[in-house]
C-alpha positions as CSV (number, residue, x, y, z in Angstrom):
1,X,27.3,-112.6,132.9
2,X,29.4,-114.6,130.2
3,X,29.5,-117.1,132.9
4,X,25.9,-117.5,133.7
5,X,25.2,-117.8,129.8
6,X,28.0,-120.7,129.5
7,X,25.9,-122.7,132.9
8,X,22.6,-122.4,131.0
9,X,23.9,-123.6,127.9
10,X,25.8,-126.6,129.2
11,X,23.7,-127.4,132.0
12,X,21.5,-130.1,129.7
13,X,24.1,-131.4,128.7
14,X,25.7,-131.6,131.9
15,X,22.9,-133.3,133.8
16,X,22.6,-136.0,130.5
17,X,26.1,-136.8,131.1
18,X,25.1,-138.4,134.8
19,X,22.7,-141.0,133.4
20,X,23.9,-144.4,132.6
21,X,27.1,-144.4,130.7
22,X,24.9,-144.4,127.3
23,X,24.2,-140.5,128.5
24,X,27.7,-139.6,129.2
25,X,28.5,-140.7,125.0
26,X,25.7,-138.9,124.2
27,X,27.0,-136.0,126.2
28,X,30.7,-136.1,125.7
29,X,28.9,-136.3,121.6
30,X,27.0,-133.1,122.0
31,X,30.0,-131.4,123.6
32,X,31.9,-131.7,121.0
33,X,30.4,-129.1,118.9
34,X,29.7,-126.8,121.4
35,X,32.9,-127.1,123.9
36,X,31.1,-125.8,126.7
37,X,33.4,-125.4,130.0
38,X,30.0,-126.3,132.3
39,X,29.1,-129.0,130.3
40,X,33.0,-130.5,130.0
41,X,33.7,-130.0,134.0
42,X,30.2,-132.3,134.8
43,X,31.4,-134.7,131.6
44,X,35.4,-135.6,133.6
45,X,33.2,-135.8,137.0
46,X,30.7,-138.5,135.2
47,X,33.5,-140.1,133.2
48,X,35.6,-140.9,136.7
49,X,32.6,-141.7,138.4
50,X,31.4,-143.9,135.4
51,X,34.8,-145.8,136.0
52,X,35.0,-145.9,140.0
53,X,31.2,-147.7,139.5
54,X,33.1,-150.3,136.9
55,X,36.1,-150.7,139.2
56,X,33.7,-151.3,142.0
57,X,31.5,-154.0,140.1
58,X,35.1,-155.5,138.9
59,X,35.7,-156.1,142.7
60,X,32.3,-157.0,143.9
61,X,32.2,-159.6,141.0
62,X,36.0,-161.0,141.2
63,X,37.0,-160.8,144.7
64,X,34.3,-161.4,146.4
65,X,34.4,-158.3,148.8
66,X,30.7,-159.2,149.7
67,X,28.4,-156.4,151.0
68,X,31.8,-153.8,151.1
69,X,31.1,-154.0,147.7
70,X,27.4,-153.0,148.0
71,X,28.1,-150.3,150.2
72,X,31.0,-148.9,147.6
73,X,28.3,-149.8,144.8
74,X,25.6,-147.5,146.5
75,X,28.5,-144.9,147.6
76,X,29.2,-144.4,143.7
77,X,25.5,-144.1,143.1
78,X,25.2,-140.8,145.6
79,X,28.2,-139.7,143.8
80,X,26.0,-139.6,140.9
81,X,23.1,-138.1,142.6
82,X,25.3,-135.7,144.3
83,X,26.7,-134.7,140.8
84,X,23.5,-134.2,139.0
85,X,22.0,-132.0,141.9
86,X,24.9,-129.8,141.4
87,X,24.4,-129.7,137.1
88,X,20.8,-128.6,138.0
89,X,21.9,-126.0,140.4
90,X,24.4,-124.7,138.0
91,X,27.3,-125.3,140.2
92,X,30.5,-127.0,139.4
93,X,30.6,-129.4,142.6
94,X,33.9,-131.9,142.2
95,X,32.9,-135.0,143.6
96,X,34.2,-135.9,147.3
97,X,37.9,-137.6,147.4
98,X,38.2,-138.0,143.7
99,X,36.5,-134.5,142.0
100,X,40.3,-133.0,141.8
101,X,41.6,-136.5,140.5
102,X,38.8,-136.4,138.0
103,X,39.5,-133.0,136.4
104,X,43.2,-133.6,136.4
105,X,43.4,-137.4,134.7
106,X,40.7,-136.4,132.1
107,X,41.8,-132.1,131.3
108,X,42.1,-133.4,127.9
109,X,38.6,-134.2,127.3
110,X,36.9,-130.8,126.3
């Protein structure tokens, strides 16, 4: 019951933090009053994904890795999709691959 109550207060939150990287400030901003566990899991899944999309635009721009680099670019962008379904759904989904890596390199993000 606890549990349920903790999704439906972080779930705005959550799903905010999975637009643009002005929404995962605002987010990570709002969190910090309320230190939801919901809201913080979907912030460390938006954060890595935030900085895989970076890394990938880093590549696509500099070494000139062509339409690999769209693909990766549009791969990173159904991470994001695949990340807010899950905030709406109220489930904690890690993201393919790199959802363990996220939780791990950011745990101190609450």
């Amino acid at each position: 019951m606890m549990y349920n109550q903790t999704v439906k207060e972080g779930k705005t939150i959550a799903i905010i933090s999975y637009i643009t990287v002005i929404g995962l400030i605002i987010a990570f901003v709002m969190n910090q009053k309320k230190h939801n566990y919901f809201a913080t899991f979907h912030i460390r899944q938006a954060l890595g994904i935030s900085l895989l999309n970076f890394a990938i635009s880093i590549l696509y721009r500099y070494a000139n890795i062509g339409f690999t680099g769209e693909l990766l670019g549009y791969a990173a962008f159904g991470l994001s999709i695949y990340g807010i379904v899950g905030a709406i759904q109220g489930k904690e989904n890690k993201i393919p691959l790199f959802g363990d890596y996220f939780q791990d390199w950011f745990k101190n993000i609450s």
